[in-house]
LUMSE-876484 format. One record per residue (C-alpha): residue number from 0; x, z, y. Coordinates in nm, 3 decimals, m for minus. Each point is the difference from the previous one (the first is absolute). Example, Ala and Ser with C-alpha at 12.3 -4.5 7.8 and 13.67 -1.06 7.14 Angstrom:
// LUMSE-876484
DOZA|0|1.230|0.780|m0.450
DOZA|1|0.137|m0.066|0.344
//
This chain:
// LUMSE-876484
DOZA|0|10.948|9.419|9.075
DOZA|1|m0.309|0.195|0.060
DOZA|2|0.150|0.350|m0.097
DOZA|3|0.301|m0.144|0.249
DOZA|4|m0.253|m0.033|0.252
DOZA|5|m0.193|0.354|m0.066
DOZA|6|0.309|0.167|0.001
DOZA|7|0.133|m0.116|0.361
DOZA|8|m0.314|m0.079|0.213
DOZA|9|m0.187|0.364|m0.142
DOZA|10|m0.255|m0.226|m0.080
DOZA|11|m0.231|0.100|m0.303
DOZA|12|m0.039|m0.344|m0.206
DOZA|13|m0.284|m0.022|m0.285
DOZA|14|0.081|m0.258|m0.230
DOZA|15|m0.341|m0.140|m0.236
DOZA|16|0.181|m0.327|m0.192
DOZA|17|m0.022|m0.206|m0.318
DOZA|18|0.285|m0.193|m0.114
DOZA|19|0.039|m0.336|0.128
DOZA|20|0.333|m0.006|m0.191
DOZA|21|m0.111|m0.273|m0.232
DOZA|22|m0.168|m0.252|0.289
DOZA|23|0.279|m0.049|0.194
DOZA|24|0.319|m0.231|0.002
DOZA|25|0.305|0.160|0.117
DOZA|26|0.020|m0.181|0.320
DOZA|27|m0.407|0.116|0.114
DOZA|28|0.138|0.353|m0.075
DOZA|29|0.218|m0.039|0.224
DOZA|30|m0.240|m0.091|0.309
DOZA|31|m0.228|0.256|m0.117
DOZA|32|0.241|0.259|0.034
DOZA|33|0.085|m0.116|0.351
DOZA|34|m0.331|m0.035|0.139
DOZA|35|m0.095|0.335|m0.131
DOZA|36|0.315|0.132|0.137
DOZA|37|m0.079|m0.133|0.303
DOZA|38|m0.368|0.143|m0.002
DOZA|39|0.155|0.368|m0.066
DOZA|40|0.287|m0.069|0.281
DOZA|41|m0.252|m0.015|0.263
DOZA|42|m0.208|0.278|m0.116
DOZA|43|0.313|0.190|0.045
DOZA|44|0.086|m0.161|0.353
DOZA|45|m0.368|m0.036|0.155
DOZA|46|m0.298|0.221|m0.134
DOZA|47|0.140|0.326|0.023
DOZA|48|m0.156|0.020|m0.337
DOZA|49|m0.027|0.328|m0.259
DOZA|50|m0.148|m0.158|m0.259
DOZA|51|0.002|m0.315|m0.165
DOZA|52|m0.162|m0.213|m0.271
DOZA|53|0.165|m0.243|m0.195
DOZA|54|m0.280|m0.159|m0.263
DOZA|55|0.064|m0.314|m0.273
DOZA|56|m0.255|m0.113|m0.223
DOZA|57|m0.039|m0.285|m0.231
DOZA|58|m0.194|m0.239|m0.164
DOZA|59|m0.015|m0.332|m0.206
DOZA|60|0.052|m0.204|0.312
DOZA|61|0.166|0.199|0.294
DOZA|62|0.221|0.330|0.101
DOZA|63|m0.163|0.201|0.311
DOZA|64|0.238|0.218|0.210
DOZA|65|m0.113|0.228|0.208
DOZA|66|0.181|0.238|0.245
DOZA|67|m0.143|0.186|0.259
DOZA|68|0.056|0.289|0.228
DOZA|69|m0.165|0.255|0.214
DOZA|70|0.103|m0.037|0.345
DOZA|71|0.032|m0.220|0.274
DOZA|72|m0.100|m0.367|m0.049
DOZA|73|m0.114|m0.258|0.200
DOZA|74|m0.258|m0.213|0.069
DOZA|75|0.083|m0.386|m0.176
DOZA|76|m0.281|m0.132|0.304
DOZA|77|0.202|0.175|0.287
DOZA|78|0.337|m0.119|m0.120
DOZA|79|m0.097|m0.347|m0.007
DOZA|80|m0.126|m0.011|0.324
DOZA|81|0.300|0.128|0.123
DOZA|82|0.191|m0.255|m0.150
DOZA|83|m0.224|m0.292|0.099
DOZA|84|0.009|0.152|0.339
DOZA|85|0.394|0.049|0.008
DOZA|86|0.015|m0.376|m0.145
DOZA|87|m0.196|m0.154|0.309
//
C-alpha cells in the first residue's frame, strides 16, 4: 500500500517497522490496515506533504504506530473551538 501511495502522490515514504505479524488476529489486521490507510489518504489529500514517516515498534505489552509528515497541520485547540463554536 505504501509503495502504492509513493508511487502516485510523489510522496517520499520512510518506512522504520518490526513485525507485528505474530500479535494480531486476522480481523485487527484488517482495521489496522484501514486506519493506516486512512492516515496516508489524507496525507495525500491535505498536507501537501514530500515526505513522510511511517514508524512501528513493539514491546511485551503494546504496538506504537507512528506516521507523520512535514507540512501543513493544524492546531487540535483551534479545531475544537471551531467545532464547539459551530455546535452552539
Amino acid at each position: 500500500m505504501i509503495e502504492r501511495v509513493a508511487d502516485s502522490s510523489g510522496i517520499n515514504f520512510t518506512v522504520v517497522a518490526v513485525s507485528i505479524e505474530d500479535l494480531l488476529t486476522a480481523e485487527f489486521k484488517i482495521n489496522l490496515y484501514r486506519v493506516i490507510q486512512e492516515y496516508l489518504d489524507n496525507i495525500v489529500k491535505h498536507s501537501q506533504a514530500s515526505l513522510a514517516e511511517i514508524f512501528i515498534r513493539r514491546d511485551a505489552h503494546s504496538i506504537q504506530i507512528m506516521i507523520k509528515d512535514n507540512r501543513r497541520g493544524f492546531e487540535f485547540e483551534q479545531v475544537m473551538s471551531k467545532r464547539i463554536t459551530d455546535s452552539g
